[in-house]
C-alpha positions as CSV (number, residue, x, y, z in Angstrom):
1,X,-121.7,7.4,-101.1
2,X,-124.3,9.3,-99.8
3,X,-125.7,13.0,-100.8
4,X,-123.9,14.3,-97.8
5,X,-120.5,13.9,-99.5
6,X,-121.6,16.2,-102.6
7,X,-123.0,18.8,-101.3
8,X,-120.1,21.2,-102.1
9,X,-121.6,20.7,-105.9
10,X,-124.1,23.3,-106.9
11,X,-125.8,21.6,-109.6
12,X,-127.4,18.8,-110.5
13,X,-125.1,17.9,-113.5
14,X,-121.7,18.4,-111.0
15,X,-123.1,16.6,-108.0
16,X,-123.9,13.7,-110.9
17,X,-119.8,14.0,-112.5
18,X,-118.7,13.1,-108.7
19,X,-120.5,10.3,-108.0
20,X,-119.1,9.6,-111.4
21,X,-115.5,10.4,-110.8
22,X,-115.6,9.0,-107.3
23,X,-117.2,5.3,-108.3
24,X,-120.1,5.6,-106.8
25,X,-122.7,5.7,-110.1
26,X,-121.5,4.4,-113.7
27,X,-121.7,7.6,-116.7
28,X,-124.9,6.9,-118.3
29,X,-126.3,9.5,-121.5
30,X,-129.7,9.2,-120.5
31,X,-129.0,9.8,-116.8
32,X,-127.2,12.8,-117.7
33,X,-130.5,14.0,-119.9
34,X,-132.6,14.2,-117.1
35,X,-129.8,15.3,-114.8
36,X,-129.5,18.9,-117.3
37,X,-133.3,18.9,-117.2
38,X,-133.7,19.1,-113.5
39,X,-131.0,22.1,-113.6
40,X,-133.2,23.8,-115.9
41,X,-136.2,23.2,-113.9
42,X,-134.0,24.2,-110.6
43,X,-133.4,27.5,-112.5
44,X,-136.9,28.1,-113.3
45,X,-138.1,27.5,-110.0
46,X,-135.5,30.3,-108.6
47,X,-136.8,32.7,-110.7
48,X,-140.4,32.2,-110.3
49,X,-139.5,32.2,-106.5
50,X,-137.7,35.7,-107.0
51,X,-141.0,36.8,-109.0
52,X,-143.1,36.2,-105.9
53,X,-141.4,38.2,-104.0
54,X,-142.1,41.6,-103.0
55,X,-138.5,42.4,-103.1
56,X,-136.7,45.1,-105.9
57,X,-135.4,41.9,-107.0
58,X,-138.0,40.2,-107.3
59,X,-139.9,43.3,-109.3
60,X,-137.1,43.0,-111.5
61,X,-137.9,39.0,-112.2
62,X,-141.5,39.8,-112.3
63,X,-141.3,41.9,-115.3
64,X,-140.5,38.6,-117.6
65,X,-143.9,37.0,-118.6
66,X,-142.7,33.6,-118.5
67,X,-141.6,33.9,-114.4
68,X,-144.9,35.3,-114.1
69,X,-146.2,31.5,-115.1
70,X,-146.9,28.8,-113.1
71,X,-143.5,26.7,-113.8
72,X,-143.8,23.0,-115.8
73,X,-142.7,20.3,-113.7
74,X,-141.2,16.7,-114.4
75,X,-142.6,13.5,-114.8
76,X,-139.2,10.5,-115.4
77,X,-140.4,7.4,-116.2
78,X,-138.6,4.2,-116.4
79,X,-137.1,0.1,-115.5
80,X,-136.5,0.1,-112.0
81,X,-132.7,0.7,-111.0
82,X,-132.1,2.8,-113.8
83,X,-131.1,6.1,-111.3
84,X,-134.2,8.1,-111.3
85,X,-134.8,8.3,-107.5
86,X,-130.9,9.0,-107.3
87,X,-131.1,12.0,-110.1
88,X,-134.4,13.0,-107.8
89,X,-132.9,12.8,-104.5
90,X,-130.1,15.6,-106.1
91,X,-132.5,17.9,-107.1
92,X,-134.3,18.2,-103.9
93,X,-131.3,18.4,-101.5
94,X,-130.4,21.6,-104.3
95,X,-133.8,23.4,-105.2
96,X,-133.9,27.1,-103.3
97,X,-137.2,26.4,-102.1
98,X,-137.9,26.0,-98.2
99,X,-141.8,24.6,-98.9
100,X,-140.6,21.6,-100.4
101,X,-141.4,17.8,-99.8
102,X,-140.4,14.9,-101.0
103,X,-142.5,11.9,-100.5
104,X,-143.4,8.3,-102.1
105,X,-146.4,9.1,-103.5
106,X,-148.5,6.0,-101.8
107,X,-148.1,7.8,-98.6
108,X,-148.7,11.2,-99.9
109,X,-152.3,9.8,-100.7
110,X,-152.5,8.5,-97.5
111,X,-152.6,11.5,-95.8
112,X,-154.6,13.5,-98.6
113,X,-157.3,10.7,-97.7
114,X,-156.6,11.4,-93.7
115,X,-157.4,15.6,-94.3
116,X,-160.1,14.5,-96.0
117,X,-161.3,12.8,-93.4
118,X,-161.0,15.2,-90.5
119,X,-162.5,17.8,-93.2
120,X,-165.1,15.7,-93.0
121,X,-165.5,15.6,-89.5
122,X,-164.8,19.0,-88.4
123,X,-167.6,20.0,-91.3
124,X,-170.5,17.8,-88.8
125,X,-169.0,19.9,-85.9
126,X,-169.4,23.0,-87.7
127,X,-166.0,23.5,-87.5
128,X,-165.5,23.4,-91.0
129,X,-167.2,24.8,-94.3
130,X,-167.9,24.0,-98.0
131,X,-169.1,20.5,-98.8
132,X,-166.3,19.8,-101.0
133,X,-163.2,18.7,-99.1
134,X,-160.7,18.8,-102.1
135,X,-160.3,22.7,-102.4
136,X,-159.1,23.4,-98.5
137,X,-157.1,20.1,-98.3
138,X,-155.2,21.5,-102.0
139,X,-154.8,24.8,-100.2
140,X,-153.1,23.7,-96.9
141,X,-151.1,20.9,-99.1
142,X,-149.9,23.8,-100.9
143,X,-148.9,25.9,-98.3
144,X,-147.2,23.8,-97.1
145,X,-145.4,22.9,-99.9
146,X,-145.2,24.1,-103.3
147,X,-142.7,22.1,-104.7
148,X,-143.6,18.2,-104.3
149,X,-141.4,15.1,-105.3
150,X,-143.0,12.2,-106.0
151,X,-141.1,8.9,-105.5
152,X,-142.9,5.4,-107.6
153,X,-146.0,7.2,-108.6
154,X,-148.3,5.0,-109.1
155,X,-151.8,4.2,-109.0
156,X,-153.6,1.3,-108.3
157,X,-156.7,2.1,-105.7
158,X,-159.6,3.3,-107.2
159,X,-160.5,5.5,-104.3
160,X,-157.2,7.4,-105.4
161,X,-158.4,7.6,-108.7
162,X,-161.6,8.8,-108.8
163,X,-160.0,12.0,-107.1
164,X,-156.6,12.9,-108.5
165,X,-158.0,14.8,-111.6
166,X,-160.2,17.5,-109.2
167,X,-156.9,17.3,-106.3
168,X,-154.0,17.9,-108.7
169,X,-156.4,20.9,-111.0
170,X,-156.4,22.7,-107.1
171,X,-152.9,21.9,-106.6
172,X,-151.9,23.4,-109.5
173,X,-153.7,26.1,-109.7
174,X,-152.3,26.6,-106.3
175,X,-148.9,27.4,-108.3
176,X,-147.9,23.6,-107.0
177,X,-144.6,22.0,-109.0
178,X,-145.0,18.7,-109.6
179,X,-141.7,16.1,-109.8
180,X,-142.2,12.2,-109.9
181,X,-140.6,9.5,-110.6
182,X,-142.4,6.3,-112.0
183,X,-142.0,2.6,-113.6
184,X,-144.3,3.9,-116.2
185,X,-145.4,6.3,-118.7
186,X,-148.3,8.7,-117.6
187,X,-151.0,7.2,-120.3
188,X,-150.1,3.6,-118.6
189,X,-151.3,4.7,-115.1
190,X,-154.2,2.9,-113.6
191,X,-154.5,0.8,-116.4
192,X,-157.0,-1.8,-116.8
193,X,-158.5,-0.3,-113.2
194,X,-162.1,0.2,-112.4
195,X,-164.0,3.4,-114.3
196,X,-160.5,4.2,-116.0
197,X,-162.6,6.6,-118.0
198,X,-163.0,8.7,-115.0
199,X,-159.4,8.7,-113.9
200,X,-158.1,9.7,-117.7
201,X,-158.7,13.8,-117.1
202,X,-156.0,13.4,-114.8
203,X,-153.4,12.3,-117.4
204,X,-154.0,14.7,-119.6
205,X,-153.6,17.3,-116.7
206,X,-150.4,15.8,-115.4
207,X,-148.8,15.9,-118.9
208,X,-150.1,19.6,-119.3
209,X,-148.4,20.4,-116.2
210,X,-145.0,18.2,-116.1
211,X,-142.5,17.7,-119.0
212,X,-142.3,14.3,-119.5
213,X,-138.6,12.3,-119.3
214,X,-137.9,8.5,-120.3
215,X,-135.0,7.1,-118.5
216,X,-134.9,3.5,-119.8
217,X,-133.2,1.0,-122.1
218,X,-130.0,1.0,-119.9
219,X,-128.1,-0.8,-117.5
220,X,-130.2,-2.2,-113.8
221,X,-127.6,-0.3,-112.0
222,X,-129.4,-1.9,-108.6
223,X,-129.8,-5.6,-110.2
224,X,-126.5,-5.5,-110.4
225,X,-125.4,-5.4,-106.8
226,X,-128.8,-6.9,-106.2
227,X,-127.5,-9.9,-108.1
228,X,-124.6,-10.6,-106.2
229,X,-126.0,-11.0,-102.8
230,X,-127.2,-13.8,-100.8
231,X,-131.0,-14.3,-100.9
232,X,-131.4,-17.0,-98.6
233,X,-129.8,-16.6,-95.4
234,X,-129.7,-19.2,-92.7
235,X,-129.0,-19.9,-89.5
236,X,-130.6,-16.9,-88.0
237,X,-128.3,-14.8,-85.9
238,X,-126.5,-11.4,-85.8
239,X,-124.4,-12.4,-89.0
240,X,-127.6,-13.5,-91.3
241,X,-129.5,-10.1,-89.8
242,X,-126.3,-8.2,-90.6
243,X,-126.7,-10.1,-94.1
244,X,-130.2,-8.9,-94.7
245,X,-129.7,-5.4,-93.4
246,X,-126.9,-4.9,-96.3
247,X,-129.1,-6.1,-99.0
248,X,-131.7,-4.1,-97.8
249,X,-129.5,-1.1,-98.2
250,X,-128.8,-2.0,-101.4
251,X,-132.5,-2.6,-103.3
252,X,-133.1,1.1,-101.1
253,X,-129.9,2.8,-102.1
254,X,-129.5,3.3,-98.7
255,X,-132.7,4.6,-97.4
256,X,-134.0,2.9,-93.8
257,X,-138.1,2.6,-95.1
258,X,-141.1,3.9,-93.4
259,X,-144.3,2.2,-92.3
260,X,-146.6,2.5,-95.2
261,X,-150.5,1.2,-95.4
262,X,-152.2,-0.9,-98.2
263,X,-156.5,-0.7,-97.7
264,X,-157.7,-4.3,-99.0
265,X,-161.4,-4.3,-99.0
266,X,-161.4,-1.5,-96.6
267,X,-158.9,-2.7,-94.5
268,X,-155.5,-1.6,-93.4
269,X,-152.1,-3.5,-94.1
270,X,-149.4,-2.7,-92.5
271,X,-146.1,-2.4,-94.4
272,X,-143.3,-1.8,-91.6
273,X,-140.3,-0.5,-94.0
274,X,-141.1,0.6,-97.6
275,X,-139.2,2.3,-99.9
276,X,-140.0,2.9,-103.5
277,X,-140.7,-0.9,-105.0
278,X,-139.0,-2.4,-101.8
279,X,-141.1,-3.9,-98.5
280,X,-139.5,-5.6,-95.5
281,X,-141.0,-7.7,-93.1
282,X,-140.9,-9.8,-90.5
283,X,-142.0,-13.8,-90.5
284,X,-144.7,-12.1,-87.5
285,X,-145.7,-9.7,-89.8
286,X,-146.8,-11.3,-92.4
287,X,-147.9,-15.5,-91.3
288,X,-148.5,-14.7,-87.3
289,X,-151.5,-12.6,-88.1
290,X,-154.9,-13.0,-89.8
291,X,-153.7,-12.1,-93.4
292,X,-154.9,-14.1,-96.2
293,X,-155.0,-14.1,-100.1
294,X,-156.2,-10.5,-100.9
295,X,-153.6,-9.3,-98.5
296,X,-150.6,-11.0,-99.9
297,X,-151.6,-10.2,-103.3
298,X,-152.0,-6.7,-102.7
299,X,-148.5,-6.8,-101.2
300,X,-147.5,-7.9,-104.5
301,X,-148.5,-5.6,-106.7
302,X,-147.5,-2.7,-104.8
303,X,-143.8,-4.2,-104.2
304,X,-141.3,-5.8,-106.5
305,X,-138.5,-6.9,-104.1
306,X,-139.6,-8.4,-100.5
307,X,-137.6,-8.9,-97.5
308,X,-138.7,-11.5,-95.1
309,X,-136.8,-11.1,-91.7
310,X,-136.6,-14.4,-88.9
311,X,-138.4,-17.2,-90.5
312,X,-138.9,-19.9,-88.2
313,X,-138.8,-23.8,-88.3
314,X,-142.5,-24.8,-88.0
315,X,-144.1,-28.0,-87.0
316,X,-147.8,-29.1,-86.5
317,X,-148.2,-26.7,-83.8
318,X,-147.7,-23.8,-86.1
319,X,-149.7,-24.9,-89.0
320,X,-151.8,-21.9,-89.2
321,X,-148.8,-19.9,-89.7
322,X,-147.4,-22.3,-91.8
323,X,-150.8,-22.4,-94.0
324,X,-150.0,-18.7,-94.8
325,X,-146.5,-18.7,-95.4
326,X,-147.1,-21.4,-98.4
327,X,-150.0,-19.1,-99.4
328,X,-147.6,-16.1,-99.5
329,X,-144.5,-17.7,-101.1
330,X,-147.1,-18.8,-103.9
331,X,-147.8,-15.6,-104.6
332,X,-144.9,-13.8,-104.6
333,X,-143.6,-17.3,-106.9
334,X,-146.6,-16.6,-109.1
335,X,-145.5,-12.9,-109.8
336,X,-141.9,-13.5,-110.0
337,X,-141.1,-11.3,-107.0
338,X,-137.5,-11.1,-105.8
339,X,-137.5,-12.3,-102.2
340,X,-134.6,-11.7,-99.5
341,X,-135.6,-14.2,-96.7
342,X,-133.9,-15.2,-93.4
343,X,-134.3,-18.6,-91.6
344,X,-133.8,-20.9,-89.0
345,X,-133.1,-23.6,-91.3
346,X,-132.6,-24.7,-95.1
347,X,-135.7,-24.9,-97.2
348,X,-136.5,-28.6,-97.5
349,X,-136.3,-28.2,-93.0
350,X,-138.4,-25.2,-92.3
351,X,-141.2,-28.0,-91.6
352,X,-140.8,-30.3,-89.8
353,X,-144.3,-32.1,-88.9
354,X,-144.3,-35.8,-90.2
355,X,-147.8,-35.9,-91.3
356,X,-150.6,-33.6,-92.1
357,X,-151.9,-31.4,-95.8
358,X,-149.1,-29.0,-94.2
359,X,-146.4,-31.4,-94.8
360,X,-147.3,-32.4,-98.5
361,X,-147.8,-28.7,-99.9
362,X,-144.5,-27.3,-97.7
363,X,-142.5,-29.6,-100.2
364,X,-143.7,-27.2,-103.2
365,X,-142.8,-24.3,-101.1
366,X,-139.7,-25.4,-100.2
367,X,-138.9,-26.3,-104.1
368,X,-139.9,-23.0,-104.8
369,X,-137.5,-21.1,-102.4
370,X,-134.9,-22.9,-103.8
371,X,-135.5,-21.8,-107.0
372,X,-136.3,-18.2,-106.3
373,X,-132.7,-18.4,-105.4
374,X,-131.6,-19.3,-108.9
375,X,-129.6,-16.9,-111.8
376,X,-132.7,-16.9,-114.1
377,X,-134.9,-16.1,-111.3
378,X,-133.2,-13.1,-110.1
379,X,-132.4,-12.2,-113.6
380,X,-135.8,-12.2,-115.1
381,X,-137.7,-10.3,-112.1
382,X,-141.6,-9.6,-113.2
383,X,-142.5,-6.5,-114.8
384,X,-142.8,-3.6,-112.1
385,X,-146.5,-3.9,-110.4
386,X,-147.8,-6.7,-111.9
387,X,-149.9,-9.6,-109.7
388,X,-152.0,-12.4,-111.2
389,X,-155.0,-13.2,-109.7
């Protein structure tokens, strides 16, 4: 069921009953709560959109103080697979607001760091002014867009930190409405990160500007399905790539991914598909190139489900690659990750060397892809975010 087919709904709450009544979603309370919420918030936005203009309308609208005020967005916390993306998805396809944008919130500070940059730049040509970047990069966000949904906020690199309080004051007080979605509560953010003390301002101004919604304690909608799928598919072919396609689909409620960047130790990694808490890959992606432990650990606190597309057999000739694929499924075993993985052969064959260190450690890994394939695996994934070191 996709948003298309509800579009004849004009509110959050009736697009939400027909994915009800058709199937698609189970009636939950709490996802109803937050449903009637971003109606209310759709409502305010209309008529502080209505005060800004210049019409007789919008004089009328303009006369109440409150649509004269910058509008309070929402901040809905929770477990994964509890609906929030799907409840946010609904309210974007039906806010009145042409300068909108809805973005996971990774890549949104991707490209705040980018206009920085090229602020930066143009400033040495003299094509630029004013020594502080954040101000002008807040004003062209915002005109751009003054309605932003966030999808997984969440912060874990400290050069997003140290700038969020001074970036979200302009964006605010650029008249920007803020709606997110996140694993956690906003005094849980960037926790245990590097100068924390300098990052807490921002909470404080994210919970002054954003009512704050807990959509928890319910069924894993997604775990559900997720649960009932193949995790390990072999042979390779157009069947197992079929295979892995559907369960992508279904840890991404349908969404194809974009190509997303992690910096490790001022590096880039390159995520092909990412949506939310999800990451595919290919076996070329991640063991045919020079990634080691940083990278795959990085990987694994930014993602909770993986996808690993078109794993080879390997032999003595591709130790190097098969060095970093134990390395990586040690990790991701390490942090209880959910892995979907495709392969040329069962577990205890994807090496096939007969001697060699290679040989001896593959025999963990392979004991360890067999259990990742287990009920309590799946059924006790690790907390959202969370990597040992």
């Amino acid at each position: 069921m996709s948003l298309r087919d509800v579009k004849t709904h004009l509110s959050v709450a009736q697009r939400y009953v027909h994915l009800v009544e058709t199937g698609a979603v189970t009636r939950d309370a709490q996802q109803e709560k937050v449903a009637a919420a971003l109606d209310g918030l759709i409502e305010r936005i209309a008529e502080h959109r209505l005060a800004r203009k210049s019409s007789a309308l919008g004089w009328l609208f303009a006369k109440s103080r409150r649509n004269r005020e910058p509008v309070t967005g929402l901040y809905v916390f929770g477990g994964v697979g509890r609906g929030k993306t799907m409840l946010m998805d609904l309210f974007f396809e039906l806010v009145p607001v042409r300068g909108k944008r809805r973005v996971h919130f990774n890549a949104f500070m991707a490209d705040v760091h980018d206009r920085i940059a090229r602020h930066r730049a143009a400033l040495k040509t003299g094509e630029a002014r004013g020594t502080d970047p954040i101000p002008p990069v807040a004003a062209a966000l915002a005109r751009e867009a003054w309605v932003l949904c966030f999808d997984e906020f969440s912060v874990t690199d400290i050069a997003d930190a140290m700038i969020l309080s001074r970036l979200f004051s302009a964006l605010f007080a650029e008249g920007v409405v803020l709606v997110a979605t996140s694993n956690v509560a906003p005094d849980e953010l960037y926790r245990d990160g590097l100068n924390r003390g300098l990052f807490e301002p921002f909470i404080e101004i994210l919970k002054r500007h954003a009512a704050v919604m807990r959509l928890d304690n319910g069924t894993d909608y997604r775990l559900e399905k997720l649960n009932r799928l193949p995790v390990y598919i072999t042979p390779l072919g157009p069947k197992a790539d079929r295979m892995m396609d559907e369960a992508w689909l279904t840890a991404t409620d349908g969404e194809a991914g974009n190509e997303e960047r992690l910096v490790v130790k001022g590096r880039s990694v390159i995520i092909p598909r990412a949506v939310a808490r999800a990451a595919r890959f290919s076996f070329a992606d991640l063991c045919s190139k020079p990634l080691g432990a940083r990278d795959y650990m990085a990987i694994a606190g930014h993602f909770d489900t993986i996808f690993i597309d078109h794993v080879p057999a390997m032999d003595h000739s591709r130790r190097n690659e098969a060095k970093r694929f134990i390395l990586l499924i040690d990790t991701l075993y390490d942090n209880r990750k959910r892995l979907f993985l495709s392969a040329e052969e069962e577990p205890d064959k994807l090496y096939q060397a007969v001697s060699g260190t290679e040989q001896f450690e593959f025999a963990r890994t392979a004991s360890r892809l067999v259990e990742m394939q287990s009920g309590d695996w799946l059924s006790h994934p690790s907390e959202p975010g969370t990597a040992t070191v």
